[in-house]
N, C-alpha and C positions, 0 to 999 in steps of 0.2 A: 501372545507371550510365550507359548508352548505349544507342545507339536502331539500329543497323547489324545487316544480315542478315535479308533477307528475301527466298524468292523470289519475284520476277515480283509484288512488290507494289507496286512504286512505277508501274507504267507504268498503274494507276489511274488512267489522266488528270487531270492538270494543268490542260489548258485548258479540256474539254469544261464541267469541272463549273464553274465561274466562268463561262464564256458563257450557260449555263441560268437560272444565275439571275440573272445581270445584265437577260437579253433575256425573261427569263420575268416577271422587274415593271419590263421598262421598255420593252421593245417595241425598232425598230428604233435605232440607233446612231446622232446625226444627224452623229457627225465623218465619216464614212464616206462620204457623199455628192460629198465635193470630190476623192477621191483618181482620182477616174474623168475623162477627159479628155473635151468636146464635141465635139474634130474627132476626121475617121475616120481610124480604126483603120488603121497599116500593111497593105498589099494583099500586100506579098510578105513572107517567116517569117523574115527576117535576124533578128529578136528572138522568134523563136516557142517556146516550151520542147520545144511535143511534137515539132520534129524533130530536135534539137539533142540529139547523141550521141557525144559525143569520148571515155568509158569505156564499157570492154565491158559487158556484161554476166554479171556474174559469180555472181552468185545466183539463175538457173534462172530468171527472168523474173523475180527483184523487184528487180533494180535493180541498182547499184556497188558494194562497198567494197572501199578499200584492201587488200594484203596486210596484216595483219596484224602489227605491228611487234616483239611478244615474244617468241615462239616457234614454234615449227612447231606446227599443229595437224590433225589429222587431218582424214577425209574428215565426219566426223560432226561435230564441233566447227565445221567451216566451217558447213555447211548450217546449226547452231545461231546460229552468229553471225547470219549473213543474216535465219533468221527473228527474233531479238531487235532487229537493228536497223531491217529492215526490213518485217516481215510485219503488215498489218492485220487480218487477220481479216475483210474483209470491213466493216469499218464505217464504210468512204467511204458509202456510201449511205444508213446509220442518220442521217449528219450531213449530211447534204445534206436529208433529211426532219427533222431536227430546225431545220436553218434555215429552213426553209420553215413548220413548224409555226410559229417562234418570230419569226415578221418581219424574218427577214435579223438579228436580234439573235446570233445560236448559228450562225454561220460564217464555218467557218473558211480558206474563202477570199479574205473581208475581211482576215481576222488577218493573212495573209504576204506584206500590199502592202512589196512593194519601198523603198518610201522610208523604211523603218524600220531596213534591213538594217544602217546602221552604228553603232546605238544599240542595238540587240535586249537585247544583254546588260543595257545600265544599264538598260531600262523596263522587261522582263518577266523579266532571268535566261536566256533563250533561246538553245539556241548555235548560231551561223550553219555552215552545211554548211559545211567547207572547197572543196568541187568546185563554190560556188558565186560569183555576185560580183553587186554591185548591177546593179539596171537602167539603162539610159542615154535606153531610149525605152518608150513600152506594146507589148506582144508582138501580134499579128495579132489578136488580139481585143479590144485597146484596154485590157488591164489590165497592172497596173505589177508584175511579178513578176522575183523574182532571175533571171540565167539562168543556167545549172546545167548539168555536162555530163551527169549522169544526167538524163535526161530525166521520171523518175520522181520527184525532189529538190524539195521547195517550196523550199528555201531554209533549212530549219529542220530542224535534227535532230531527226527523229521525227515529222515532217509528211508525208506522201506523195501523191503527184497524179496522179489518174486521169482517162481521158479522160470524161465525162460522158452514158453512155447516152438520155441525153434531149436533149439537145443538141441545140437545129432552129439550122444558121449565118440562115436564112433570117428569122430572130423577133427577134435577139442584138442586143439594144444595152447596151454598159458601162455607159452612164449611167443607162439603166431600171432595168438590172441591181441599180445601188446602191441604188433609191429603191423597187423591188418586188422582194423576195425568191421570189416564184413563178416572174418569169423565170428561167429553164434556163440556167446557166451552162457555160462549156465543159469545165470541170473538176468532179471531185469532192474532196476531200481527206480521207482516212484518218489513223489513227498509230498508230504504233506502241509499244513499249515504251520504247523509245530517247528519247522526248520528256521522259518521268522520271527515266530512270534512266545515260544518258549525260551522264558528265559531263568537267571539264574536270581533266586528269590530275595528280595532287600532286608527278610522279617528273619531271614534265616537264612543267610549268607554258606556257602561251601568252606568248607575251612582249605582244603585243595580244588580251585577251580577246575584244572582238569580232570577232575575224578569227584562229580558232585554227588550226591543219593537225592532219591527223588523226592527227598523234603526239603533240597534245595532249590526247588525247580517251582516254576509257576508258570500256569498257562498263557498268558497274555499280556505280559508287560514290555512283550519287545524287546527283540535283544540290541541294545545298544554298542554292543561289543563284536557284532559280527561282520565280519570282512571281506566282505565278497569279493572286491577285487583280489584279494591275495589266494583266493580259489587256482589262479592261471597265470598271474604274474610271471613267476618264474621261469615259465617256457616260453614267455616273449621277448625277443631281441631285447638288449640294454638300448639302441640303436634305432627301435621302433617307438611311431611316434603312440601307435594303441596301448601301448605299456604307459606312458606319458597318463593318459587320460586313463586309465586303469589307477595309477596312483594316486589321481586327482579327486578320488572318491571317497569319502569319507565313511568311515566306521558305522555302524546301526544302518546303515542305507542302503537301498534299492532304486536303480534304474528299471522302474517296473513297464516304462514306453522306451524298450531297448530290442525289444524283438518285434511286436507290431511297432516300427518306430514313427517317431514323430519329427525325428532329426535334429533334436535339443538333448544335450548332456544332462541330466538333471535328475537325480538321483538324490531321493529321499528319505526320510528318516521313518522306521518301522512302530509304527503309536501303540499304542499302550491301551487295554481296553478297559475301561472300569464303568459302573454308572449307566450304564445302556441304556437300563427301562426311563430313566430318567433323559435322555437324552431329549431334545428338543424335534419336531416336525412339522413342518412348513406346505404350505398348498402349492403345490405342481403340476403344470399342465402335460397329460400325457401327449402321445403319437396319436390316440382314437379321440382326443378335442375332451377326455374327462379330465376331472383336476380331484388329486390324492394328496393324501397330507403323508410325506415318506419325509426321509433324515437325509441331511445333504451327509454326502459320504466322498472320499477320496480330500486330498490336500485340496483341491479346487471346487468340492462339491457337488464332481461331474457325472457319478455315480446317483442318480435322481430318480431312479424309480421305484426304489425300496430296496428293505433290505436282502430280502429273496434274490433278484434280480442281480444284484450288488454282489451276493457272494457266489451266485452262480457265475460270475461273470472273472472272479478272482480264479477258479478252476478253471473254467478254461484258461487264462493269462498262464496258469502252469501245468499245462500240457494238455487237459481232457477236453475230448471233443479236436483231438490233434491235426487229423485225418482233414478236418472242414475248416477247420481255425483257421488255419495254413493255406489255406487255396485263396484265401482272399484276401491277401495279404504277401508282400515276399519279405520274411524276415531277417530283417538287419540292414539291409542295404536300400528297402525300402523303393526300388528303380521304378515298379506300378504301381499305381493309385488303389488305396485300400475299397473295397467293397465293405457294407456293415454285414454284421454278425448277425444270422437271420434268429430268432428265440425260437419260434414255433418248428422250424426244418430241424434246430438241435433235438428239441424237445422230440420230434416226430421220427430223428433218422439216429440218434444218439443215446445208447443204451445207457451210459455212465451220466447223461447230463438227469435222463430221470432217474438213474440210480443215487445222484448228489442231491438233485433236486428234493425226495424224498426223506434225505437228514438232515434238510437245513434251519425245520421248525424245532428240532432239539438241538440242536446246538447253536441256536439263537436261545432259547432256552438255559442250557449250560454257561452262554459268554453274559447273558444280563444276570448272572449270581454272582460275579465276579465283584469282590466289593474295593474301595482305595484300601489302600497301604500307608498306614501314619508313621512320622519317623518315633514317634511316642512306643511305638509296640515294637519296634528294632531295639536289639540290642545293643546299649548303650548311647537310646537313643535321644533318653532324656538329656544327656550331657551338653547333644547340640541345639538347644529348645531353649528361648529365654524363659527367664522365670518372673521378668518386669511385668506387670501386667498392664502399665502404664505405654510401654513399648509396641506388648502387642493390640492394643487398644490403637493407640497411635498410627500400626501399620493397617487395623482394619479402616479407620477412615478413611485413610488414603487410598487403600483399596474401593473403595468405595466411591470417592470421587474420581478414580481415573483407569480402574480396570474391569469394576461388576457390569460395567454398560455394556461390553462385550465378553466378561470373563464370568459371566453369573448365569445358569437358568432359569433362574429365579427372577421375577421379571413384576414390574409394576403394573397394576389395572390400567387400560388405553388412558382412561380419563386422568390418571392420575402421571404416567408416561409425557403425556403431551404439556405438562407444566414442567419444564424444566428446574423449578427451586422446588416444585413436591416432590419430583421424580428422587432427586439428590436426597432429600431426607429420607424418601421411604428406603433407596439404596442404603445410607448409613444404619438405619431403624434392622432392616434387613441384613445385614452385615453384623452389626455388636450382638443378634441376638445366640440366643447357644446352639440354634438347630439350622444353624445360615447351611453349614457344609453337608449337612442332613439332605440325601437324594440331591444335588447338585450336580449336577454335569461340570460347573466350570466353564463352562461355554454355551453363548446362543447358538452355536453354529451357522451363525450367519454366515454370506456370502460378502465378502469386503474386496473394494479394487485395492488391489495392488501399487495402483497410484497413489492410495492411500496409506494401505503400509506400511511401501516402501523395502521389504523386503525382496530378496532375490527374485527377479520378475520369471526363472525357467520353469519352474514348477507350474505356474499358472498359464502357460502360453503352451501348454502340450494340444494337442489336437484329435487324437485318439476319438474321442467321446462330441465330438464335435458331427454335424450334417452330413451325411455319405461317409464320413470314416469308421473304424473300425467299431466300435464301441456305440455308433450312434443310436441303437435300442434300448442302451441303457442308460442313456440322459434322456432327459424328458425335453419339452420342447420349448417350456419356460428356461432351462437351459440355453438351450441352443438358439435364442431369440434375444438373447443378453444383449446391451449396448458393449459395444466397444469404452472400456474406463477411461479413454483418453491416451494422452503421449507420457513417456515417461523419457522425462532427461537425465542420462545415463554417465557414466566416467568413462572418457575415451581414453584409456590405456596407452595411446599413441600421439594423442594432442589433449593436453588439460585443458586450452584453452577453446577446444574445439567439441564442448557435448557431445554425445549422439543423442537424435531427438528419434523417437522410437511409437509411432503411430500404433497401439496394438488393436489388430482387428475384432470387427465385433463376432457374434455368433456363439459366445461363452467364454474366449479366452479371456486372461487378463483379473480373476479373482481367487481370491482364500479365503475356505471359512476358517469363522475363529479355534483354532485348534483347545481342546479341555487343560486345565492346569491340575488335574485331577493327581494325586503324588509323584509332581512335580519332581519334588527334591531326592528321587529315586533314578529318575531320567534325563539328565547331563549330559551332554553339552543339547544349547535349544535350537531352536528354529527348525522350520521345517525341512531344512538341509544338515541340520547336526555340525552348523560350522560354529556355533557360538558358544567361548567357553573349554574348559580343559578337558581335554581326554585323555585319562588316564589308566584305562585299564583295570580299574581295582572296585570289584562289587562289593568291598566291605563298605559297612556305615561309614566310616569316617571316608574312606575313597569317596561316597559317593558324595559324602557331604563337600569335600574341598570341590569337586567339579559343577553342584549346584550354588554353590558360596561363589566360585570363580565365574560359572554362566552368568547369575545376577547380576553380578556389579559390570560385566561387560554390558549388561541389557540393558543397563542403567545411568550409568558411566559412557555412553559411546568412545567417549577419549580414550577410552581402554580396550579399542577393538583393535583389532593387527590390518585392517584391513584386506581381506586374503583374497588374493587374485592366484587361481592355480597356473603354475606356468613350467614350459617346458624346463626342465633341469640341465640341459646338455640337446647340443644336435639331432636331428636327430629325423627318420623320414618317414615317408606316407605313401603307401604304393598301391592302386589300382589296376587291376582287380588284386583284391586283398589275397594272399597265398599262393598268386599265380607265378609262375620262377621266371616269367617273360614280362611282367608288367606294362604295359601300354602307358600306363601317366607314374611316374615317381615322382614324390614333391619334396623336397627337401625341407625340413620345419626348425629351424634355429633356435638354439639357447637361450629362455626368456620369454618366447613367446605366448601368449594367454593360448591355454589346451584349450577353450571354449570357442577361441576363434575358429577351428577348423572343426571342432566335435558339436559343435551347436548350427552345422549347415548340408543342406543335402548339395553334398559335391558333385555327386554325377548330373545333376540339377546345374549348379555354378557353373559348371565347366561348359556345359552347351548352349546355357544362355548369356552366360557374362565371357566366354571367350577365356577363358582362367589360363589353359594352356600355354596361350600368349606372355601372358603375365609371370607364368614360374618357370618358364625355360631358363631365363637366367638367375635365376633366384641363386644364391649360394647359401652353402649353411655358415653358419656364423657371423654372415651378413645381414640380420634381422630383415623381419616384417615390416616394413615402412610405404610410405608415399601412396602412391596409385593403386596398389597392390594392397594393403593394408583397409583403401579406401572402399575398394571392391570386393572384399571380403567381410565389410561390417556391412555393408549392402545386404549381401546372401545370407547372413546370418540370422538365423531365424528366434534367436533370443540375446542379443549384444548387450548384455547386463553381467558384467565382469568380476563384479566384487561380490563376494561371496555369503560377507556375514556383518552384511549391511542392515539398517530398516527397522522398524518396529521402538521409534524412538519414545512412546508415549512414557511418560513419566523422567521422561531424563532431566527436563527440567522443575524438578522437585529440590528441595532443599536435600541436604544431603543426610539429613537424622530424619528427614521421611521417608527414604531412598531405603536406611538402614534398619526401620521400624517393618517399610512392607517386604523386604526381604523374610525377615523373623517371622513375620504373618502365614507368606506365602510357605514359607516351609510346614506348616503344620496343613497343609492339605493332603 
């Protein structure tokens, strides 16, 4: 029913994977050039960041935050927060080598020019540091940065700024700076976890979104609002068809299998952490033949060897460990076969993986104190709460018969489980009583096909975490031993009357666990895509309420879904190799056509095996995708499941004063 509770999976960066491939087919950014000024650079540091130090330091040399506004937290819990908010990993330096690799297109020192600071939120979703405040002049090196009393602060929650180990002052010009990326800038810039997964608070709303204090702010609820694609938008052709599938992305989401890629569009929504200790674990067979009881983790549950494992695994994915990550893997274009990611060689050759590894028992510690959020304790929150008690009674039965079976962790004795009219009573018994939401996860966290959902099959058909790929030591082997869930019969966008019938292979792809409904009515629009439901922009109670009120009755209602197929806007083309001024293949891609048809297949794959060449030489633009050509491309496609915010029909056919009782219910989680 929802997409919330995950650890340490959202801080997947956000930014990293939209700069790769903006700057990986289009090369340097040319709005980037004017933000750098011709005269020189201030002489003395009245605007300089790195000496600029009004807060202590309270996190052991990473940086500021605030006390802590909920409760007391232990010694363990602090150090946890510091490293979620603040800890890199060490992959300032993976992204300083990726801007340089990528033409100044993939840095992220460009991203947090100052002059953006009082719009962050409407262009990217982004949320400005409270400890920070626009620039007024360029800082002693001539670049326009917020100034900030942590001296470590870009300006951006979740961005962090280190001094530049290459750094000659004697070479430094701002303006070179923008126009050659192998100039050595004075900084590097790292991120953290906090860049996904802080966001802005339901229980105490900002009265000015862009300009929040950090009693607006909470650790882990996923920022729903954030826009990665509009990171690089801008510097891509109107004309290009990566712009196309750039806009095709929805809000809160991350394409987190976009740089070790998988060759599926599918970019997902950033969960929400609540309930941890409570969270449910399952027996798993490792790589050495033992079986562990660990938490199915990731939208797919692919992440199976714990939670250690799991979130060492989310740092490397943004950036640390850069140097090894990267050799066994070519990112983005994907042309060699991945090799897995060795544990023990990180551990043995990689200074930052034991320096992570080291803070990862406190801030598992830190994210299991994080408790729900009721819309009862928002302000004004009573107002959208009924007050029937007959109603909300009403909506827990229903609940009860048609969501605890997968939306509860609270679970009946085997014996009593395997009677189906006891199971149902002790669910209901369990449900009306007062301590039902008491420690609840909201979800078994099972493992469910897809075929069964029904929901957008790309999220489950990633490959990453799968046998010899990338990720393979961090699924277990119960995992990777999964049946194939069978075929799934799809909407061919090009013939109604002609399926696609979709064999998905075994080995693990092809399932979702049940995502938590854990305060729910905080995180709108649903599904594990974020395509179901209004997005509106607006983290007041009442915004959030019209977008949880509008999710529902889509969820519920199907007749009320838009059916959304992303599709090209306007003409528009596809050039291989991406950024090259000579390109060897141009493909023309016409007005209307599904973005997923061409961003969900490995083309340099297509092209050498299916002859594709043949096929688009005379392709024109404005002459659609059809026939033989349209036939061979849902072939190569490695997830032809087009409709976006499909699935998850259980309770639709409910009466409709049941429909509108478990709506009422579910909002009080």
């Amino acid at each position: 029913m929802k997409k919330t509770s995950l650890i340490f999976k959202g801080c997947l960066f956000l930014l990293f994977v939209t700069m790769f491939i903006v700057c990986g087919f289009y090369g340097t950014p040319t709005v980037l050039a004017d933000e750098y000024s011709e005269t020189p650079a201030p002489t003395s540091t009245e605007y300089s960041n790195t000496d600029v130090s009004e807060y202590p330091d309270n996190c052991d040399g990473l940086g500021y935050l605030p006390d802590y506004t909920k409760e007391n937290l232990t010694d363990a819990e602090k150090r946890g927060r510091c490293t979620w908010y603040l800890w890199t990993g060490g992959n300032a330096k993976y992204y300083r080598d990726l801007a340089k690799r990528t033409h100044g297109g993939a840095d992220l020192l460009k991203l947090i020019n100052s002059k953006k600071h009082d719009e962050r939120f409407k262009l990217y979703g982004a949320i400005n540091d409270p400890g920070c405040e626009k620039a007024t002049a360029p800082d002693e090196y001539g670049l326009l940065l917020d100034k900030c009393k942590d001296p470590l602060s870009t300006g951006v929650i979740g961005l962090r700024k280190f001094p530049n180990p290459n750094f000659d002052r004697a070479k430094w010009n701002p303006v070179e700076y923008a126009k050659n990326s192998q100039v050595e800038p004075p900084y590097v810039i790292g991120q953290s976890c906090a860049i996904c997964h802080v966001a802005l608070d339901p229980l105490n709303p900002p009265k000015d979104k862009e300009h929040p204090k950090w009693e607006n702010l909470v650790a882990a609820l996923g920022n729903q609002y954030i826009k990665e694609n509009k990171f690089f938008d801008t510097s891509v052709a109107d004309n290009s068809f990566i712009k196309q599938v750039l806009n095709s992305q929805k809000p809160g989401t991350s394409d987190t299998s976009r740089i070790a890629t998988d060759h599926i569009n599918n970019p997902n929504a950033i969960n929400a952490i609540f309930n941890l200790g409570d969270r449910p674990k399952y027996p798993e067979v490792m790589k050495d033949g033992s079986t562990q009881d660990v938490n199915h983790i990731l939208k797919d549950g692919a992440d199976s060897t714990g939670v250690a494992n799991a979130s060492l695994r989310v740092y490397v994915n943004i950036g640390m460990c850069g140097d090894y990550w990267t050799s066994l893997h070519e990112p983005l274009l994907g042309r060699t076969p991945q090799k897995p990611f060795d544990i023990e060689k990180a551990r043995k050759e990689c200074k930052d993986w034991r320096e992570t590894e080291a803070r990862m028992a406190d801030a598992e510690t830190f994210l299991k104190g994080i408790k729900p959020m009721h819309l009862k304790d928002a302000p004004g929150g009573e107002e959208f709460l009924t007050k029937d008690e007959e109603v909300l009674k009403r909506g827990k039965l229903v609940f009860a018969s048609t969501c605890a079976g997968c939306h509860s962790s609270k679970k009946p004795p085997a014996e009593i489980a395997a009677d189906t009219e006891q199971a149902q009573k002790w669910y209901e018994e369990s449900v009306l009583s007062s301590n039902f939401l008491d420690h609840n996860f909201l979800s078994d966290d099972q493992r469910y096909p897809v075929t069964l959902i029904g929901t957008n099959a790309a999220r489950s058909l990633g490959t990453n975490a799968t046998k010899g790929h990338i990720w393979d030591q961090f699924s277990s082997k119960t995992y990777k031993e999964l049946p194939s869930p069978g075929t799934l019969t799809l909407y061919n966008p090009f013939d109604e009357k002609k399926p696609i019938e979709f064999k998905i292979p075994d080995g693990g792809l092809g399932y979702y666990r049940t995502p938590s409904l854990v305060s729910i009515w905080a995180t709108a629009p649903l599904l594990h895509n974020n395509t179901l439901g209004l997005y509106n922009e607006d983290p007041s109670v009442k915004g959030r309420q019209e977008a949880y009120t509008d999710a529902m009755e889509k969820l519920l209602w199907p007749e009320k879904r838009e059916g959304i197929i992303s599709r090209t806007d306007r003409d528009t083309k596809l050039e291989l190799p991406p950024g090259d001024p000579n390109p060897r293949f141009r493909l023309p891609v016409p007005k209307g056509t599904p973005v997923n048809l061409l961003a969900s297949i490995n083309i340099r794959e297509a092209i050498t095996s299916l002859n594709l060449g043949n096929l688009f030489q005379d392709l024109k633009p404005g002459g659609g995708i059809k026939g033989k050509l349209a036939r061979v491309l849902l072939r190569a496609n490695k997830s032809p499941d087009f409709v976006e915010d499909e699935g998850h029909y259980f309770g639709s056919n409910l009466p409709d004063e049941d429909k509108k009782a478990l709506i009422e219910f579910v909002k009080t989680f």
